[in-house]
N, C-alpha and C positions, 0 to 999 in steps of 0.2 A: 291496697291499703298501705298507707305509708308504714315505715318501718319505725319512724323515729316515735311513733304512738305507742310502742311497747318498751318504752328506754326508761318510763315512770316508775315500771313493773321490775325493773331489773336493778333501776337505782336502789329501790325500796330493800332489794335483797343484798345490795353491794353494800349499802349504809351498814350494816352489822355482820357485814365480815372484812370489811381493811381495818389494818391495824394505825393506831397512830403514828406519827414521825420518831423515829429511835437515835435520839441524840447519842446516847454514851455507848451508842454500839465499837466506836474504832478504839474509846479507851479499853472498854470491857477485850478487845479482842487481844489485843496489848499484854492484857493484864492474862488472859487466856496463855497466849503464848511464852508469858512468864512461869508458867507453871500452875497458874491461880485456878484451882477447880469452882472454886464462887464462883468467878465470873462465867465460864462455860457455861454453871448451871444458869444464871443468870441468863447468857441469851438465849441456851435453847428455852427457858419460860416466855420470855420475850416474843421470839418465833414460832413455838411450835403451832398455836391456831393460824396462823397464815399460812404455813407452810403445808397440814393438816386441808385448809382449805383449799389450797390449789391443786393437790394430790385428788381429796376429793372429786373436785370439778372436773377435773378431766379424766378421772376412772368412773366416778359414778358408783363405787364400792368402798362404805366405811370402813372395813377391815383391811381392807387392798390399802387405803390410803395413809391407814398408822401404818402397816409397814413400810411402807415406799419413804412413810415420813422417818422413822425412824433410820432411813438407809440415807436419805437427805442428809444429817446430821450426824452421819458416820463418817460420810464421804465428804462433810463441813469439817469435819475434825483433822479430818487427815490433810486438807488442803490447806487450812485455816491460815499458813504461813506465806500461802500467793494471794491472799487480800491487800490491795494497796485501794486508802482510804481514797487517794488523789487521784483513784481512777471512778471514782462513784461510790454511792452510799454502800453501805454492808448491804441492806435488805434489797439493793438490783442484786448486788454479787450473787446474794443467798438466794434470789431467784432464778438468776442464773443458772448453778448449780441445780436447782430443783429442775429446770428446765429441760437439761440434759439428760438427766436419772428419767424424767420420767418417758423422753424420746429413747431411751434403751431401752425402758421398759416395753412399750409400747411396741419397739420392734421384735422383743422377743415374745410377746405371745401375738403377733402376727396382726396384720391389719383388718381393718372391719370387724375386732372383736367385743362381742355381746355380753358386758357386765352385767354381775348377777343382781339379785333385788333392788329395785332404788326404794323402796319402801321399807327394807332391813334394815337399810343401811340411813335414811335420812333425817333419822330421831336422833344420831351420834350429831349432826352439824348444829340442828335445832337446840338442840338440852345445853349447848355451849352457848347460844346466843339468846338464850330466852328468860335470862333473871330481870326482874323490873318490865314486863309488857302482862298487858293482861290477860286471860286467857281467850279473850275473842282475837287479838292482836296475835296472837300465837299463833291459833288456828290457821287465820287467814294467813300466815307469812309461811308457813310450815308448806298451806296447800300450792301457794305462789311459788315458794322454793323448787318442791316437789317438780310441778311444771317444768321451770326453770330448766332445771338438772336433767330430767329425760330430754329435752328440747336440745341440750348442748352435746347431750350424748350422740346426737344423731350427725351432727359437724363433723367435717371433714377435721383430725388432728390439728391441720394448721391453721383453719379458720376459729377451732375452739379456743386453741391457749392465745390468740390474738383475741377476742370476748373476752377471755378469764382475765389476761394480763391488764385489759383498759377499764373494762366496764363493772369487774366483781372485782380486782386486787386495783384499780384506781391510778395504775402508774401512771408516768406521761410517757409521750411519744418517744423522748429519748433515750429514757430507760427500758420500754419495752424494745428497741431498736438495737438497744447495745444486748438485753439476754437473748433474743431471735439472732443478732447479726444479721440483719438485714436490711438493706435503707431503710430512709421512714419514709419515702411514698412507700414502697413494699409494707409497713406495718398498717400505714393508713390504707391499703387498699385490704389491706386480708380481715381489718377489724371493720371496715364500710359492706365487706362481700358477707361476712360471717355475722351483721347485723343484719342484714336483708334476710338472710337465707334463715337467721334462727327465729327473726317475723315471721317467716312465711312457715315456718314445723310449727310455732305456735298459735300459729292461726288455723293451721289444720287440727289443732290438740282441742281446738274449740277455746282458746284463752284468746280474750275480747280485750282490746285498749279501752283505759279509764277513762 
């Protein structure tokens, strides 16, 4: 079964989790580094559902991923002064950074490891995106999600944050190339390898293309 049959299923869930384009993010950081506590608080409201989101997706645990979000935004703070606009937008940087934190994380509680409920944890993502849909719309996005997220869990680390980064956070090639550091054949090969592979865990999950 082709793989690109299940890319309807995953758009549907990416639609309401990327954020829009952040124009006044280089001034706000500016104004950050002037001392201006508004504007810090300012981005982290701006950030924290993306960033929240991406934590998410590759732990698979609501709780696990405030914190990790919260340590994102510690470790944003403290760096916030080796941002330079003229090397790309804030939100690659900010992914960037996310990127890293969460390959420490990941190597310090060891590889192949098995987060706890995705059922405890997947009402925190849904109750963030679910103002304005009805409640059969709900349902149905909640049960797709759910999927979703066990299905990514099962991805090799490097095949999932290449998914999360194109397909649920929407960047492009270059931006995902520049947070990996690694060519873009290497990003188009890990997000082509890790669409196939999350076909085929979903098709063993018993989830059918539209």
């Amino acid at each position: 079964m082709a793989p690109c049959s299940f890319w309807g299923k995953l758009v549907t869930v990416a639609g309401f989790e990327a954020d829009d384009t952040l124009e006044q993010d280089a001034q706000l950081v500016q104004q950050c580094l002037q001392g201006d506590g508004s504007a810090w608080e300012e981005l982290v409201r701006r950030h924290t559902r993306r960033i929240f989101n991406i934590c998410y997706r590759f732990t698979g645990n609501g709780t696990e991923a405030e914190d990790l979000s919260q340590d994102v935004f510690l470790r944003v703070y403290k760096t916030l002064g080796s941002y330079r606009s003229a090397h790309g937008g804030f939100a690659t940087w900010m992914t960037s950074v996310t990127r890293n934190l969460l390959i420490d994380h990941y190597r310090r509680t060891k590889r192949d490891r098995i987060t706890d409920s995705l059922e405890d944890s997947m009402p925190v993502v849904e109750n963030k995106e679910s103002a304005g849909r009805r409640p059969d719309q709900q349902l149905l996005l909640g049960e797709l999600s759910s999927q979703i997220q066990a299905a990514l869990i099962k991805l090799s680390p490097e095949l999932r944050e290449a998914v999360i980064l194109r397909d649920l956070q929407q960047l492009d090639y270059n931006e995902i190339r520049q947070i990996l550091d690694v060519p873009e054949g290497t990003v188009k090969s890990r997000i082509n390898r890790g669409r196939i592979e999350l076909a085929r865990i979903l098709q063993q999950m018993g989830v059918r293309p539209s």
